[in-house]
N, C-alpha and C positions, 0 to 999 in steps of 0.2 A: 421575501422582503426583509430588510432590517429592522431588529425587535427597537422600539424607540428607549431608547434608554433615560435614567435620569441620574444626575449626580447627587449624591445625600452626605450629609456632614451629620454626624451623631457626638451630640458630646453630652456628657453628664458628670459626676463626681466621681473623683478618682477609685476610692473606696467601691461601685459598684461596676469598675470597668470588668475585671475578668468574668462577671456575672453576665455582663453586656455581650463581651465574645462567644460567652458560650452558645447566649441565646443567636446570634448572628450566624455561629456554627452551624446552629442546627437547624436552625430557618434556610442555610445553605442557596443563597440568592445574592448575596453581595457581596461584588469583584473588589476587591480590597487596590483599594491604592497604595503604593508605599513611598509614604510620608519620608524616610531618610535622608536619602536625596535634598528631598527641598530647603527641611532642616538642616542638613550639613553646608547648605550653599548660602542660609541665611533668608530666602525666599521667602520661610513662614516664620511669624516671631513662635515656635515652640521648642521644646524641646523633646529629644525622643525618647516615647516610652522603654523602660529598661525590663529584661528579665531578672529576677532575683536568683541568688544567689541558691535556697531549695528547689527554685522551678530548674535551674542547670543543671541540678545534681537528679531532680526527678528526669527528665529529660537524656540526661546520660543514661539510666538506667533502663531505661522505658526502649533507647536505641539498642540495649546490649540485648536487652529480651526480647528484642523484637528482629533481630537478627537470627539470634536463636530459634524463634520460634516461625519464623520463613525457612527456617534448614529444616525443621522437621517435616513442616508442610512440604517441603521438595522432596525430601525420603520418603513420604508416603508415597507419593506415584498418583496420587486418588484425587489429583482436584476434581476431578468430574463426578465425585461422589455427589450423587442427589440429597438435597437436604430441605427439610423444610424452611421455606424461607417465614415463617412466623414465629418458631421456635427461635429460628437464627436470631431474626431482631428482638424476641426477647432475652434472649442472653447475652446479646450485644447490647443493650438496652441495662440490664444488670449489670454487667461489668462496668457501664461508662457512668454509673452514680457513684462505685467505689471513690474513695480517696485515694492520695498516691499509694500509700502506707499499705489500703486493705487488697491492692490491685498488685500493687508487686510480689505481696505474699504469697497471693490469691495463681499467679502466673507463675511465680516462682515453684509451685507446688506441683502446677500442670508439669513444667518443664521436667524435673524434678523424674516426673511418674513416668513420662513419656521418653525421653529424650535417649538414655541408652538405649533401650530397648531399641524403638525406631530406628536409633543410629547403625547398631548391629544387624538390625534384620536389611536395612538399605547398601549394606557394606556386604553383606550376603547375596543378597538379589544381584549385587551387581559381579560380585565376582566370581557367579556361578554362571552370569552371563557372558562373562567375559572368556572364561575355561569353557566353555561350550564352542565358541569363535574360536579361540586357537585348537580346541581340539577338532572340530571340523575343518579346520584349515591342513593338519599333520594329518589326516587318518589317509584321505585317499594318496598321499605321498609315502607315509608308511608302507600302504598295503601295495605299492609300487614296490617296493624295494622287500618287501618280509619274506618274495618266496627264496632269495635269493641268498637273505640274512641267514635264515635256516643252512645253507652250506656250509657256510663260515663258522667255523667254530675255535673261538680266540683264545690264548690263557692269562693268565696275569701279567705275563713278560711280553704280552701283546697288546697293542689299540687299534681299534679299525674306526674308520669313518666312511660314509655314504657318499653318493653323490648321484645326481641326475643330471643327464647329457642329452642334451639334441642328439638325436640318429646321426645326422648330415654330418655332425660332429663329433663322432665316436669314434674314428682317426687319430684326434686327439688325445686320445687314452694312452697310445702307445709312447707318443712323446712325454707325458706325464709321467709314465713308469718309468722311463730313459731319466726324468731330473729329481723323482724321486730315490733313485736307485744313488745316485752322487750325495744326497742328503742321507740318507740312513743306511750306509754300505752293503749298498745290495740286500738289507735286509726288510723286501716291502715284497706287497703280492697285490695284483688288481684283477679280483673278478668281476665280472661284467654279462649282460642278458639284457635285452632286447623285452622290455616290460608291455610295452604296444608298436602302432607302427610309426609314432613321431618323438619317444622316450627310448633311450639306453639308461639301464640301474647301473649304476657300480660302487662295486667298496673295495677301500682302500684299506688292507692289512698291513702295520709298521710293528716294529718294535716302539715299546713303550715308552724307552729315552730318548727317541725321535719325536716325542709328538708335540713338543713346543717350536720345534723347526720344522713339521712339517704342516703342523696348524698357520704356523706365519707366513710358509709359503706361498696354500692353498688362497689364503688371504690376498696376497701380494696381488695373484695372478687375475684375482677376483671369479675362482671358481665357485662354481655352486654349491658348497656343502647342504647338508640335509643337519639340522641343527636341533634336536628334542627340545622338549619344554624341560624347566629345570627339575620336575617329577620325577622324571623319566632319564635324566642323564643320568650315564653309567651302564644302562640297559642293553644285553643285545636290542637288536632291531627287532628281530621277532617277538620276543616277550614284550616288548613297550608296546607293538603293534596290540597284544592281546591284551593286554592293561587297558590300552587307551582306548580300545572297542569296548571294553566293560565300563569305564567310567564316562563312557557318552551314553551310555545305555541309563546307569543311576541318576545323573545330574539332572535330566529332568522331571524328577519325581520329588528331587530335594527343592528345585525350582517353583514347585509348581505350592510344596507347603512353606518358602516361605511369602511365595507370592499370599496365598491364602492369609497367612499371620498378619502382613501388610493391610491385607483389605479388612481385616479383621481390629487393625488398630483403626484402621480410617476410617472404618463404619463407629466406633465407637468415639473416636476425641478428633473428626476432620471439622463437627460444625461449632465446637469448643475453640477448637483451634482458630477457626478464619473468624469469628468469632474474636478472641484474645488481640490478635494480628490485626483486625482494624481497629478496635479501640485503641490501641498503641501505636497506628499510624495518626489515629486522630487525635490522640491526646498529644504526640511531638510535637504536631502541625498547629495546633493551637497554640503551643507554646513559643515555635518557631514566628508566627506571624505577629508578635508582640511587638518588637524593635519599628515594623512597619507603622506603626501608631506614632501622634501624637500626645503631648500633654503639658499642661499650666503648671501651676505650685497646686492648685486644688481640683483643677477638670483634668478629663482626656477627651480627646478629638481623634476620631477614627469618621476617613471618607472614605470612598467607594462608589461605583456603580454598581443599578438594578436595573432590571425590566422598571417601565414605567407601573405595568399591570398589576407589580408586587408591594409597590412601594404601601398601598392604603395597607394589606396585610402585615407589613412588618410596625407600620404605626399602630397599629392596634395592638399587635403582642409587647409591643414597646409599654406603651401606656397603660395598658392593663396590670404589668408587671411595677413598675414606675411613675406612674402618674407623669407632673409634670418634672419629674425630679432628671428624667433625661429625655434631650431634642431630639429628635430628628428633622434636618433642616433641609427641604428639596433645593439646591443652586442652579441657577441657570447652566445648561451646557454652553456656552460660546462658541462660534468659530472657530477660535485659536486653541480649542480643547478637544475639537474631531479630531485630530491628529493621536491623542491619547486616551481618545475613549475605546473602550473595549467593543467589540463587534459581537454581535449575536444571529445568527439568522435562523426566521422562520419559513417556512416555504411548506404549501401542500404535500401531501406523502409523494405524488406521481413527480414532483418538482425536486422535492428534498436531493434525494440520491445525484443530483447534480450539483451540490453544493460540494462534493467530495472534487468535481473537475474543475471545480473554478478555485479552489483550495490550492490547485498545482500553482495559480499564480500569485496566492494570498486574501490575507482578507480582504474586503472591499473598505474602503475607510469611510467612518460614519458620518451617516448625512447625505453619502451620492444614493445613484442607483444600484438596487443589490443583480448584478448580471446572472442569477441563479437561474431566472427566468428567461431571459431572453437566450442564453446557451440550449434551455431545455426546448425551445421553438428553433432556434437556427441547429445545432449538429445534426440533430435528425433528419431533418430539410434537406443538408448537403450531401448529409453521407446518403439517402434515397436516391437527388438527385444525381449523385454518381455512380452507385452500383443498380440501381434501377433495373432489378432481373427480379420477375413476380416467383421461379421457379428458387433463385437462391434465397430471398427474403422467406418465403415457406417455410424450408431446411433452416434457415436463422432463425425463425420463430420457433420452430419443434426445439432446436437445441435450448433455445431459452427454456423454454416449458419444462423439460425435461431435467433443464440443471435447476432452476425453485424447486423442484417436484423431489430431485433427489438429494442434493444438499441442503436443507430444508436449516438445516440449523446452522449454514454457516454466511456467517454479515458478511465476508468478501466476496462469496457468490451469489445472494440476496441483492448485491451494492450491485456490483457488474450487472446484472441479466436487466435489471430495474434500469437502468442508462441502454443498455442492447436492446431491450423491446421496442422501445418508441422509435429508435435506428431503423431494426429490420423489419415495424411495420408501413414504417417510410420507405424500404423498399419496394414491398409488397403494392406500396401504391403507384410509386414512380414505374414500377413493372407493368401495371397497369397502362399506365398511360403512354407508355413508350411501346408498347405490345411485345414484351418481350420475356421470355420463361426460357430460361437455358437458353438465350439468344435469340434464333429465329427459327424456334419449333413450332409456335403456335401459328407463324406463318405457312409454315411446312405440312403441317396438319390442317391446313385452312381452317384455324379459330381468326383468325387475322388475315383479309385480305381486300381488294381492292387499291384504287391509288386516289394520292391527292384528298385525303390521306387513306391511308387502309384504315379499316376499318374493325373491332371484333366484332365477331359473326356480322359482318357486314352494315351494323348499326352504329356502335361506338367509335369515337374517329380517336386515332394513334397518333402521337408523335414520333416517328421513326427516325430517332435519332442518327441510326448511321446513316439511311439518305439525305436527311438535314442537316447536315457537319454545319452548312453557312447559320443557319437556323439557330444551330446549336447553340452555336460559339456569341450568336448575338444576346442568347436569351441569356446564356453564362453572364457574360458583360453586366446585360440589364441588371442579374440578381445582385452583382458586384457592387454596383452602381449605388443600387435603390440599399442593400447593409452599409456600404460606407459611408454613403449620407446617414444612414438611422443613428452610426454610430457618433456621428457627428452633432446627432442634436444630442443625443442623452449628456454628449461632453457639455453642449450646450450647459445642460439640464443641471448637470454636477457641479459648471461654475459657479450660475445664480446660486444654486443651494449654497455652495460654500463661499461667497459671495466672493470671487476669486475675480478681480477685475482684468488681470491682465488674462488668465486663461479664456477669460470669455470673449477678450478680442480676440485670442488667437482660435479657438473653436468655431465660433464664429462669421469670422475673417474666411476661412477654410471654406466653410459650409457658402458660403456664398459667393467664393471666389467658384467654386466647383457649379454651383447652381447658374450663375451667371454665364459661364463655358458652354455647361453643358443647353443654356437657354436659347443661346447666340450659335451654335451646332442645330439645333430642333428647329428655328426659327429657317436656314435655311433649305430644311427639310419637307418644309409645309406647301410651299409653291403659292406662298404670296406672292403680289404685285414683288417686283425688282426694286421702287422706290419702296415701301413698305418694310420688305425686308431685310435692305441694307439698313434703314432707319432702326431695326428692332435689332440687329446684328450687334450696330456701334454703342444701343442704349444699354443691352445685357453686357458689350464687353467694358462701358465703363463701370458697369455694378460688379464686373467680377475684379476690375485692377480696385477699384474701394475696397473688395474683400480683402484683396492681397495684403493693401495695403494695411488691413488692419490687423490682417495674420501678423505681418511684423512688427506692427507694433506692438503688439503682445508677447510673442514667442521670439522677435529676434530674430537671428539669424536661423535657429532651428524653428520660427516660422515657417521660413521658406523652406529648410527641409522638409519639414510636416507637409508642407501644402504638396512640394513635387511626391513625396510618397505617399501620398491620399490618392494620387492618380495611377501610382505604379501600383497600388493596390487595388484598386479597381479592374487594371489587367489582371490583376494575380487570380483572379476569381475563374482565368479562362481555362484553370487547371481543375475544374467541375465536368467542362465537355472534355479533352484532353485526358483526363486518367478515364472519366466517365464509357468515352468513345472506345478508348483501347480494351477494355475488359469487353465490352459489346461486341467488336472485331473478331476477338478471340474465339470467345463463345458462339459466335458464328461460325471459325475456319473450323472450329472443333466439328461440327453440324456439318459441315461439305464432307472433313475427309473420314465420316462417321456412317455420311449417305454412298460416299464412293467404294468403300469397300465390300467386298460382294459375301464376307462372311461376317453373319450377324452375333454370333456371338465375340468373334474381334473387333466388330463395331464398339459393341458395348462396349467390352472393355475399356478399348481408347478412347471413347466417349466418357464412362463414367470416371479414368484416371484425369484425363486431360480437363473434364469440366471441375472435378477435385481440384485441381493445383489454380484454377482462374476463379473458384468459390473461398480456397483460401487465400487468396490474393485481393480477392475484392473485401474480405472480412478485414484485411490488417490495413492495406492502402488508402484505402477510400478515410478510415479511419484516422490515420495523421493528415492527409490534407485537410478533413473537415472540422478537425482541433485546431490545426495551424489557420485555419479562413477567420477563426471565431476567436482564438484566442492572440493574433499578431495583427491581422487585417481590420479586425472589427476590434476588439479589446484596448487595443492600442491608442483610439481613436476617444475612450473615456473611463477607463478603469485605471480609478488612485486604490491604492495600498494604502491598510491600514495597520497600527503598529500591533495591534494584539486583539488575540481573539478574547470573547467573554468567558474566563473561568470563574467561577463562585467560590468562592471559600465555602465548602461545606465539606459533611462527613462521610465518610467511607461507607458506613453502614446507617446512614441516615438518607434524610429524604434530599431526592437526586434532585438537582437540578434541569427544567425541562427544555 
C-alpha cells in the first residue's frame, strides 16, 4: 500500500533555523521540498535561505577530506571488515558534536597518520599484482623458446630477437631470412625448433647496427616478436627465463605481507575511518540543503513531506525543544499536489520484493492504487498457468531453496528467489491440475489416468491441457477477459480518487462499452425465447455505444484507441495457452522418442538433455509474457506515475529511515 503521507510547514525564528535542521536531520523522516524554484518564479512571497560565507568555506573543506578519506577507505581493500556497529555509532555520534574547527583538526590528524602509509602499501599490493600477471603471462612463452636461447650465444656487435610461429607457418621463415638478409647485408642468422606440435620457436640473430631497421620491419610486417618486461630487456632469453622463475617464486610471499599490513591497518582505523566519512557526508549534505529553504526578514519556512505515522513524533521533539517558539503546521495535501508528493510504499514482507518490478515502470503517483499487490497475485498466476509442469516447478523450488540457503547474505539473490518462489509454487500447482510432471510421465506410469477427464490415481480429475487446446484457448480468453476488466475498474478507482473527470469517463466509458458487448454475446448464448433475446441483445448494445460514447468523450480520439486495444488485449492473453501448449508438446515428444529408444541409458540421456533445454525455456519465456500480461495489458489500463520516490533527509550514520 501507499504510506499516507502529510505535508508540514515548519517555521520559527531565523536565529534557531540551523538548530531546526539539525534536529529534522537526525529525526531523518522529512522529504524536504525545495523551495527555490518557487521563490525564483515569484510563486511564494519569500526569499531564499542563503549559506554564509564560513559554512562555504567549512563545506569546501569537509569535500576535500572527504575525498581523501574515501581514497584511503578504497586502499584498504577491507570494507567488509566486521565492526561493531555500537562502538561505530558512538564514534560517529562523537565526531558529529565537534565543531567545524575541532572536526577538521580532529580528521586532518587521522588523515595525516594514515594516509601515506595506506597509500604506499595500496600502490604495493597493486603492483605486485600486476607483476605477477605479466609475469605469468611471459614465463610459459619464455620457457618456449629458453631451450633454444641456450644455443645462441650473442656478443656485443650482436642483437637477437625471438619469435613464435604457427607450425603451418614456419615456411615463412625462410622468406623472412631472404628480406632480412637485403636489410642487414647478409649479416642475420635464423634458428629455429619445433617447441610442441602447434608452436615453431625462432630467433633472429643480426648485427647490432641493423636493429632499428630490422625492429621497424618486423613491425611493419606485424610479426610476432616475443617482447620482455622492461626488467628483463637486455637479457639473453635464458637468463630472463631463470630471473623471471625466481621472481614468481618471491612475489607472493611479499604479496601475502603486504596484504597482511593492509588488514592490519584496516582492523585498526576501518571503523574510524567510515566513521569520519559519514559525518562528512552528513555534515556537506546539511549544508547543501540550506538554499532549498525558505525565509522572511525574521522567520524561516522549511516544508516537506512525512509518513503521516511520524508526524505526532516530530511534534513533540519540536515542542519539547521549542515550545511554542517554532510551528509545525500539517497542510492539506490537494489534488493538484499528487503529482509532487513523494511515494513511499509499505507492503508485507511476502508482498514487499515485488515493489522492485513495478519500480521497472515507476512509482505509482500518490492517491491511486499501489499495483504492488495485485502484480504479487497475477505474475504468479500466469507464469503457473503457462509452465504448469509439477516435475519442473520441484526443480524450480529446490533451486530457490538452495540459492536463500547459499547466498544467504546477498539482497539480489534474497530479491530474485522471493519473486521466484510464489512463480514456481504456482507451477507446482498448475502441474497439478493439468496432470503433468515432465509432461505425460505421470500418465505413463499410471499416476494419471482415465478419460473425460483423467483422473490422478483415478480420483482427482485433470485438466489435460494438450487434449483441450479448444478448452484451453477459451479459459486463456476468460482469464484475459475477467484482468482487463479488473484493470479497468481500479482505473475506475484512480480517477474518483484523483478526482479526474475526464479520465473517469473514459475508464469508464471503456468498462462498460466492453461489459455491454460482452452482455449482448452471453445473452445469445443462453437460449432464451428469440423475442427475449433479441430484446436483451439491442438493450446491452445500447449500454455498450453509451459506453463508447463516453470513452470519447473523455479520452478523445485515444478514447477510441483505448477502447479498440482493451479488446486486442483481451486476445493478447491467448498467448497463456499458445506458449503454455508448446512447452507441454515438447515435453511430451521428448517422453515418445525417450520411450522409443531401446537403449536406456541413451534414453536418459536424451531425455535428461532435451527436458534441460524445455526447463530452461520455460524458466526465461513464460517469464516475459507474464511481465508483459501484467505490466502493458493490465497496467496500462490504470497505472499513473508518480514524480518522485520518498527520500528523507536524514543521516548516514543515524537513524534510517523505515
Amino acid at each position: 500500500m501507499l504510506v499516507p503521507m502529510a505535508k508540514l510547514e515548519i517555521i520559527g525564528p531565523k536565529n534557531l533555523f540551523f538548530d531546526v535542521v539539525s534536529v529534522l536531520h537526525d529525526q531523518g523522516r522529512l522529504h524536504i521540498e525545495d523551495l527555490s524554484r518557487k521563490i525564483a518564479s515569484g510563486e511564494l512571497p519569500l526569499d531564499q535561505m542563503e549559506i554564509y560565507e564560513k559554512q562555504r568555506q567549512d563545506q569546501s573543506r569537509m569535500d576535500d577530506m572527504l575525498i581523501r578519506v574515501r581514497a584511503i577507505l578504497k586502499a584498504l581493500h577491507r570494507e567488509e571488515t566486521p565492526m561493531d556497529p555500537t562502538k561505530r555509532r558512538a564514534e560517529y555520534e562523537r565526531l558529529y558534536q565537534l565543531d567545524s574547527e575541532q572536526l577538521s583538526q580532529e580528521v586532518h590528524e587521522v588523515i595525516q597518520e594514515v594516509e601515506d602509509r595506506t597509500s604506499a602499501l595500496a600502490s604495493s599490493h597493486t603492483a605486485i599484482e600486476s607483476e605477477l600477471a605479466l609475469l605469468a603471462r611471459y614465463e610459459p612463452i619464455l620457457h618456449k623458446i629458453q631451450p633454444l636461447a641456450k644455443q645462441i650465444v650473442t656478443t656485443g656487435a650482436y642483437d637477437s630477437v625471438a619469435l613464435l610461429v604457427e607450425r603451418r607457418y614456419k615456411g615463412a621463415l625462410e622468406q623472412l631470412k631472404e628480406e632480412l638478409d637485403k636489410i642487414t647485408n647478409k649479416q642475420c642468422e635464423i634458428v629455429s625448433a619445433d617447441v610442441d606440435e602447434d608452436t615453431t620457436a625462432a630467433i633472429v640473430v643480426f648485427a647490432r647496427k641493423s636493429t632499428e631497421a630490422v625492429h621497424k620491419f618486423l613491425a611493419m610486417e606485424n610479426v610476432n616478436q616475443i617482447r620482455l618486461p622492461s626488467d628483463f630487456e637486455g637479457m639473453p632469453f635464458d637468463m630472463a627465463y631463470d630471473q623471471l622463475k625466481q621472481r614468481r617464486k618471491s612475489l607472493p610471499s611479499d604479496l601475502d605481507k603486504v596484504t597482511g599490513e593492509l588488514k592490519e591497518m584496516s582492523d585498526r582505523w576501518q571503523l574510524r575511518l567510515t566513521a569520519v566519512r559519514d559525518v562528512l557526508i552528513d555534515k556537506t549534505e546539511e549544508i547543501s540543503a540550506i538554499p532549498k529553504f525558505g525565509r522572511t526578514e525574521y522567520a524561516f519556512v522549511i516544508t516537506g513531506w512525512m509518513p503521516v505515522r511520524d508526524v505526532s513524533g516530530l511534534r513533540k521533539m519540536i515542542t519539547e525543544k521549542w515550545a511554542d517558539d517554532v510551528i509545525v503546521e500539517q497542510t492539506e495535501i490537494r489534488e493538484d499536489d499528487f503529482a509532487d508528493t513523494p511515494v513511499a510504499l509499505s507492503n508485507p514482507k511476502a508482498i514487499a520484493p515485488f515493489q522492485t518490478l513495478v519500480g521497472v515502470r515507476g512509482v505509482p503517483r500518490y492517491g491511486t492504487v499501489d499495483p504492488t499487490w495485485l502484480l504479487f497475485l497475477f505474475y504468479p498466476l500466469f507464469f503457473g498457468m503457462i509452465v504448469g509442469d509439477l516435475g519442473y516447478g520441484l526443480i524450480m523450488l529446490a533451486i530457490v531453496f538452495w540459492l536463500r540457503l547459499k547466498f544467504r547474505e546477498s539482497a539480489g539473490i534474497q530479491l530474485a528467489t522471493s519473486i521466484l518462489g510464489p512463480a514456481a509454487t504456482m507451477v507446482c500447482a498448475f502441474g497439478f491440475v493439468y496432470g503433468e510432471a515432465f509432461g505425460n510421465v505421470p500418465a505413463k506410469l499410471g499416476l494419471v489416468y482415465g478419460h473425460d477427464p483423467a483422473k490422478w490415481f483415478g480420483v482427482v480429475p485433470t485438466f489435460h491441457r494438450v487434449a483441450l487446446v479448444q478448452e484451453f484457448m477459451i479459459l486463456a480468453v476468460i482469464v484475459g477477459v475477467v484482468h482487463v476488466l479488473f484493470g479497468l475498474v481500479m482505473g475506475v478507482i484512480n480517477a474518483i480518487r484523483m478526482k479526474h473527470k475526464k479520465h473517469l469517463y473514459e475508464k469508464a466509458g471503456i468498462l462498460t462499452f466492453l461489459l455491454g458487448v460482452l452482455m449482448a454475446v452471453g445473452v445469445g448464448f443462453v437460449g432464451l425465447a428469440d423475442s427475449i433475446s433479441q430484446v436483451g441483445q439491442v438493450l446491452f448494445a445500447v449500454v455498450a455505444f453509451g459506453g463508447f460514447i463516453y470513452a470519447i468523450r473523455g479520452g478523445g480520439v485515444m478514447g477510441v484507441v483505448e477502447t479498440v486495444e482493451s479488446v486486442s488485449h483481451m486476445a493478447s492473453y491467448i498467448r497463456i495457452m499458445a506458449v503454455g501448449l508448446a512447452g507441454a508438446i515438447f515435453a511430451d515428444a521428448v517422453n515418445e522418442i525417450v520411450a522409443s529408444m531401446g537403449n536406456v541409458v541413451a534414453g536418459a540421456a536424451i531425455g535428461l538433455l532435451l527436458h534441460g533445454l524445455n526447463f530452461i525455456i520455460a524458466a526465461f519465456s513464460p517469464t516475459i509474457h507474464a511481465l508483459r500480461l501484467n505490466f502493458l495489458e493490465f497496467f496500462g489500463k490504470f497505472f499513473e506515475t508518480g514524480k518522485q520516490q520518498y527520500e528523507p533527509f536524514t543521516k548516514t550514520g543515524g537513524e534510517k529511515s523505515a
